[in-house]
N, C-alpha and C positions, 0 to 999 in steps of 0.2 A: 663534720668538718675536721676528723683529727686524722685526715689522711695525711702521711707524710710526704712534704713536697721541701723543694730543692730552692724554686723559686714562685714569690706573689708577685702579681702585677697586679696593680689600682689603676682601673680606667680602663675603658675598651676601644677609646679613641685611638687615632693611628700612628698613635707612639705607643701605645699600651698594648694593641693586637697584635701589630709587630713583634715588640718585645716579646710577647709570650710564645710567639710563631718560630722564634730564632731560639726562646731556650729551649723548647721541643726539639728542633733538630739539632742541638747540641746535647742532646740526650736526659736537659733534665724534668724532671718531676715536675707541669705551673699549673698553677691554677690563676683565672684573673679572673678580677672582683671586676662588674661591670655599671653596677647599679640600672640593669633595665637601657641600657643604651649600647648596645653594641655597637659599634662603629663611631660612637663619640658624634661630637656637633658637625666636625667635616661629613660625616656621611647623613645623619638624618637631618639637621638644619643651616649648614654653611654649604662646602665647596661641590658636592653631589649635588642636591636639589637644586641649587643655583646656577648650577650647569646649565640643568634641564629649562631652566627657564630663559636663560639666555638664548638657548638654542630655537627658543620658541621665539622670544623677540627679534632675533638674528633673520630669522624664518619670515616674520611679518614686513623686516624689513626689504628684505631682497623679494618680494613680492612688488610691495610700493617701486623697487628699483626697476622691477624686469621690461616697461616699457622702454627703459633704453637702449635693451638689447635688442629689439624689435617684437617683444613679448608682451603682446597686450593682455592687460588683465586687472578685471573689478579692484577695489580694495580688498584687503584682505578682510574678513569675519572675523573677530576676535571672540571664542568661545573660551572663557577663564576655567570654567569647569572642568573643559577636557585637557586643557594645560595644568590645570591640579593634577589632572590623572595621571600623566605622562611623569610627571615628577614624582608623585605618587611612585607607582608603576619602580619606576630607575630606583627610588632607596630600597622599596622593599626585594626587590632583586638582589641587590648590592650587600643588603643584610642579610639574607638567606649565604649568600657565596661567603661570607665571614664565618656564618654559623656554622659552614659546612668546613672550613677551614679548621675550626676549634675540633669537633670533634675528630677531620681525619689527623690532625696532629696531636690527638690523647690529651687537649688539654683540659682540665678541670675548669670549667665557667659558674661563678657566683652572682648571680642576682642579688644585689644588694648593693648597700654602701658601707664603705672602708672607713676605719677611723683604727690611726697608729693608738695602739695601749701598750707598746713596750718595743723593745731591739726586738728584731724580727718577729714580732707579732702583731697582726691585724682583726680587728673585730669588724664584724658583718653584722649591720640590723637593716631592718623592711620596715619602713614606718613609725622608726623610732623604737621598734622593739629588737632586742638582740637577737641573731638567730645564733651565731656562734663565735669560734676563733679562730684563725691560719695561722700558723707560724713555720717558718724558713727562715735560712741563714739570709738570705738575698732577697730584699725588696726594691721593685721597682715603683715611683710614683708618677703616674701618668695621668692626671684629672684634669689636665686643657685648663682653656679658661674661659668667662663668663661674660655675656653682655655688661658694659659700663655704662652708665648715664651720667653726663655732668650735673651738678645741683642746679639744674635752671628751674625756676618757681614754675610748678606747672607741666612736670615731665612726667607728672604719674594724672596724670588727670586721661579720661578718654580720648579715643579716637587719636593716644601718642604710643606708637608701636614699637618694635625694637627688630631688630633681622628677624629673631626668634618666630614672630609674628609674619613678618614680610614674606618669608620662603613660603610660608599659606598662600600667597599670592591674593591678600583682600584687597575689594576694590571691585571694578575701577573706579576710577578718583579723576576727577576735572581738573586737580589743582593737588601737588603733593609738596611737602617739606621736608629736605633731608638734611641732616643735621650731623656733619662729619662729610668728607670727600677723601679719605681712604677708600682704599680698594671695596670694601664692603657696599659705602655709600655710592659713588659712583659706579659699580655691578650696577644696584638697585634705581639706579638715575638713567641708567640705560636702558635697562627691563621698561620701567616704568612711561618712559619716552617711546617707545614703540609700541607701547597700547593703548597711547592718545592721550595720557596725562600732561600738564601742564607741570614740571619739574623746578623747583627751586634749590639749589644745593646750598647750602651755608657752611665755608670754611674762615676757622679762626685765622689760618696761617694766609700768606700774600699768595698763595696759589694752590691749586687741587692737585692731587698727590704730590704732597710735598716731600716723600721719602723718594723720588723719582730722578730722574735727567730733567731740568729746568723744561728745557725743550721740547721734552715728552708731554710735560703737562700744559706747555701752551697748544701742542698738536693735540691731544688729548680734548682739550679747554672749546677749541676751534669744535671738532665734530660736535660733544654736547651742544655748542649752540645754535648747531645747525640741526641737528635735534628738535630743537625747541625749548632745551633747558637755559633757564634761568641761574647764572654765576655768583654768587655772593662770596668775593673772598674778604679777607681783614675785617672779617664780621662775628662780631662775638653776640651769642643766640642771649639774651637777658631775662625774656619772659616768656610764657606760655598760656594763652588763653581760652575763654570761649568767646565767641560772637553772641551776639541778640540773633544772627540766623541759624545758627546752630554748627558754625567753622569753627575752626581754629585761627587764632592770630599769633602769627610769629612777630615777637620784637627783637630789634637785634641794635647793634652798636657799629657804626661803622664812619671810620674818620671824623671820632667826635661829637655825631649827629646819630640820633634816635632814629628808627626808620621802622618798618612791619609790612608783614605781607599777609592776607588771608589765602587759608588751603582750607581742605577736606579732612585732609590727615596729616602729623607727623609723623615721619622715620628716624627715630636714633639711630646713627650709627658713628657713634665717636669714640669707639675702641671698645675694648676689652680687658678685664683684670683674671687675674689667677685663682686658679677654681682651687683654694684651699682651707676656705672657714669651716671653722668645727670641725677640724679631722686630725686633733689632736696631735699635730705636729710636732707646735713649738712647748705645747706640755712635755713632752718626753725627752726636747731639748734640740730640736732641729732648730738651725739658724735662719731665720727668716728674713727681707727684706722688703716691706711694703706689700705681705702677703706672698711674694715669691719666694721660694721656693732656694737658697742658697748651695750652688756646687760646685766642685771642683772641677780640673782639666776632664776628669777621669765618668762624670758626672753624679761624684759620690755626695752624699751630705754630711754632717757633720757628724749624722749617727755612722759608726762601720755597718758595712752589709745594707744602708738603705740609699738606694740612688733615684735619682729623679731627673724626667727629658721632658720638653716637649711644654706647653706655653704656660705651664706652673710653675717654671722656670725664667719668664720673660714675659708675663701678662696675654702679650701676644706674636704668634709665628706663622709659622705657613706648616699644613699637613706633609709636607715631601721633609721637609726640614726635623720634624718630629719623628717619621719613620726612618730618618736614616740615625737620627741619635738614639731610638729604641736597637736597631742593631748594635750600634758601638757601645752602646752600654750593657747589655747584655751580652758580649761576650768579655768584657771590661769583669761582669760581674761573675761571668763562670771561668773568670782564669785563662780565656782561649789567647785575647789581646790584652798586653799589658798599656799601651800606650794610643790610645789611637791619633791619628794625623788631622791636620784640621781639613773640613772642605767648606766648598765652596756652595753659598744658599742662594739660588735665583729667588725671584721676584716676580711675582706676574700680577693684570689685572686683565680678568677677561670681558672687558669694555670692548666696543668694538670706534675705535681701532686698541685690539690688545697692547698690553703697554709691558714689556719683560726687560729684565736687567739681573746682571750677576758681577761682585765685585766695584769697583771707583766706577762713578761717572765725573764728568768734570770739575763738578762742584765740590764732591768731598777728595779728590784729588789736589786740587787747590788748595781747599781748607787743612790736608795734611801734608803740605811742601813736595807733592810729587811732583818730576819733573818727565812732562809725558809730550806726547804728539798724540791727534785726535785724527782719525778716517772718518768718512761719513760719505755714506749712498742712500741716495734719498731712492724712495722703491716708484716713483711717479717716471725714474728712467729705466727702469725694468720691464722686460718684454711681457714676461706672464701677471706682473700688477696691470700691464696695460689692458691685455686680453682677460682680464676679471673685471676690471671697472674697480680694481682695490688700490689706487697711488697713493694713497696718504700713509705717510710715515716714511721709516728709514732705518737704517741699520747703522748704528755707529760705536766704535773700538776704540780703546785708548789702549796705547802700548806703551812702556816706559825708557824714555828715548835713550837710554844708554846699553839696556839690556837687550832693546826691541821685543822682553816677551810682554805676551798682553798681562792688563789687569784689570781691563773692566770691558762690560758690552752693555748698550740700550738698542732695545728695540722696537718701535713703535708700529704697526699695521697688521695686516692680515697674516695669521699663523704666528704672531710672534712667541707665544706663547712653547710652540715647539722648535722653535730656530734655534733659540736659547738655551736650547740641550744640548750643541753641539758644542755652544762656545764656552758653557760649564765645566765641559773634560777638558777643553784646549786651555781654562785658564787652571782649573787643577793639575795638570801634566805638565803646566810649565812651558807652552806653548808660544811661539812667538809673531808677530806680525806674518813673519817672511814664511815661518811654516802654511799659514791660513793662506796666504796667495799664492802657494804650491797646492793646496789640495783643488781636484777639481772636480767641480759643482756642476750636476746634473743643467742641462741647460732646455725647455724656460723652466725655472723654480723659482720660487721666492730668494730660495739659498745663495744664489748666486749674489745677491747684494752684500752677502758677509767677505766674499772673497776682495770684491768690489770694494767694500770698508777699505780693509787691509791694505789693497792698492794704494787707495787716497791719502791713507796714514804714512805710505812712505812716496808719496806724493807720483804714481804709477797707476791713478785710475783710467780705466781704458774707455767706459764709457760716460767719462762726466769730460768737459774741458778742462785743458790744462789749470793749474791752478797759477 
């Protein structure tokens, strides 16, 4: 390990493999410490495998749908086995295409784990035993972050799972409890629901995705429980038990009143905290905050030469969000950019109906004095939602009524997930209402309901009624 290199990256996840991908083609010397994970929890336990599952449940569903296309057809089989596989299958793919990445960009890969012993230097042990040392001018730290559990009496007890777990796909389950309605939990409320589970979701806050458009999460709220899930919001989880039959009982608090439900199983999924215990951080004098990770504009810390992206930095983010800060920070750190500009982070949940948003929706609009006008195209007047059987949801823009450029989009239905790329560069460019109902949108697309928005917002929609 006393190869001399330019730049270390801690972490292999997709703020760590990035970064070492961009200092390779900016010619310098990386090695990344990976600890046995390449691809970090987005690729072997979050947003990859969870894909695959979805697309399994997506699958089941529009089975059940196709007799109303004039598609008869049995229920669907539900074989959990060969949906392991297929998930299976898609990471190990996915990891091989990284491994090959590393090597054709000369980068130096370290199996091990990272723990800061000085300014630019990293020690690497296996097991607790040290195998060596890196040292560079420039470190990057990239180590994600980690399932959180709330202290409820009873979360370490059996048959209480955590994602970690769930992306296994065990089960099936007659009766499940999920515990958190973020994107993770409701993913896994929607999986779960299309393979004949009876789903209970329990949110503290007064609605499911609450970092959302209000409105998103009542439309959101609406499909679940046509699903078959069970709602629990303004419910705080209290205990965790066993049965005399051998379930699990949730007790929970809600308006005052004690209440419980028996399931099969619970799901955590009530966030995440920042993968940085025992890595010798705040020893060598890194500023920390609540286990985060402290940076500047530039995303330097407090040591020169060590910087840090991606949700060690913020407990929890999105993987797009983390590989685009492993760029900017990496060339931040080889001197290429001195400054970089801020962008813009969307938002997705791929529940069906997808729920995407990027910038103010109305609510935190309001709550910081914007003075805006709202468009809204609901996609149930769209020709190609019509001829899918997919109307639910809508496309809705805020623009800031003196500027007319936009600042914020929600998106709720089918593909929202990719609409929401478009409106990303429009609200980083500076883009403004009048621009969006100049462009024009391939016709039937789902797309055309954002031009539609736009209209509405300066009250010129063509296919809603006047207002």
């Amino acid at each position: 390990m006393s190869k001399k290199l330019d730049l270390i990256v801690v972490g292999g996840g997709p703020g760590g493999y990035v970064s070492a991908i961009r200092g390779a083609q900016l010619g310098a010397k990386v090695a990344l410490i990976h600890n046995g994970d390449l691809g970090g929890t987005c690729l072997r336990r979050g947003c990859i495998p969870s894909k695959a599952l979805i697309y399994c449940a997506a699958s089941a569903q529009s089975c059940r749908e196709a007799s109303a296309l004039g598609i008869e057809n049995v229920p669907p089989t539900l074989r959990f086995d060969k949906m392991r596989d297929h998930k299976t299958r898609t990471v190990r793919q996915l990891v091989k295409g990284i491994e090959t990445l590393m090597k054709s960009n000369r980068i130096s890969t370290v199996d091990g784990r990272g723990r800061l012993t000085g300014p630019g230097e990293v020690t690497v042990s296996v097991d607790g035993q040290i195998k060596g040392t890196l040292t560079a001018p420039r470190i990057i730290w990239a180590t994600g972050s980690v399932v959180w559990t709330p202290p409820i009496p009873g979360v370490d007890g059996e048959r209480v799972i955590t994602s970690d777990h769930a992306i296994d796909l065990p089960g099936p389950f007659d009766e499940l409890a999920i515990i958190g309605a973020g994107a993770v939990g409701l993913e896994f409320a929607y999986i779960y629901s299309q393979f004949n589970s009876r789903v209970h979701i329990f949110e503290i806050q007064d609605r499911i995705g609450s970092t959302e458009d209000p409105e998103a999460s009542e439309v959101l709220a609406d499909a679940l429980s046509r699903y078959g899930c069970r709602i629990h919001t303004s419910a705080r989880c209290t205990q965790i038990s066993d049965t005399p039959d051998g379930r699990k009982r949730v007790e929970y608090e809600n308006g005052g009143e004690l209440q419980d439900v028996e399931v099969d199983t619970v799901l955590m999924a009530a966030g995440r905290q920042a993968n940085t215990a025992d890595m010798g951080l705040e020893e060598v004098g890194v500023q920390m905050d609540g286990g985060r990770i402290v940076v500047d504009e530039d995303y330097q810390t407090t040591i020169e030469g060590l910087y840090a992206v991606g949700d060690c930095i913020r407990d929890a983010g999105y993987a797009h969000q983390a590989m685009h800060e492993g760029i900017r920070v990496t060339e931040v750190a080889l001197g290429h950019k001195q400054h970089p500009s801020p962008f813009a982070v969307p938002s997705v949940m791929f529940t069906r109906p997808e729920v995407a948003a990027v910038g103010l929706n109305e609510q935190t609009a309001t709550e910081q004095g914007v003075d805006y006008v709202v468009g809204k195209f609901p996609f149930s007047a769209l020709g190609k939602a019509a001829a899918m059987r997919k109307r639910m949801g809508y496309v809705k823009l805020l623009g800031d009524r003196h500027s007319d450029k936009l600042i914020g989009a929600s998106i709720v239905g089918e593909g929202a997930s990719e609409l929401i790329a478009g409106l990303v560069q429009a609200l980083r460019t500076g883009a403004t209402l009048r621009d969006l109902t100049a462009t024009c949108q391939v016709h039937p697309t789902m797309a055309e309901a954002v031009g539609e928005a736009a209209l509405d917002a300066l009250s010129r929609a063509l296919h809603l009624p006047p207002k």
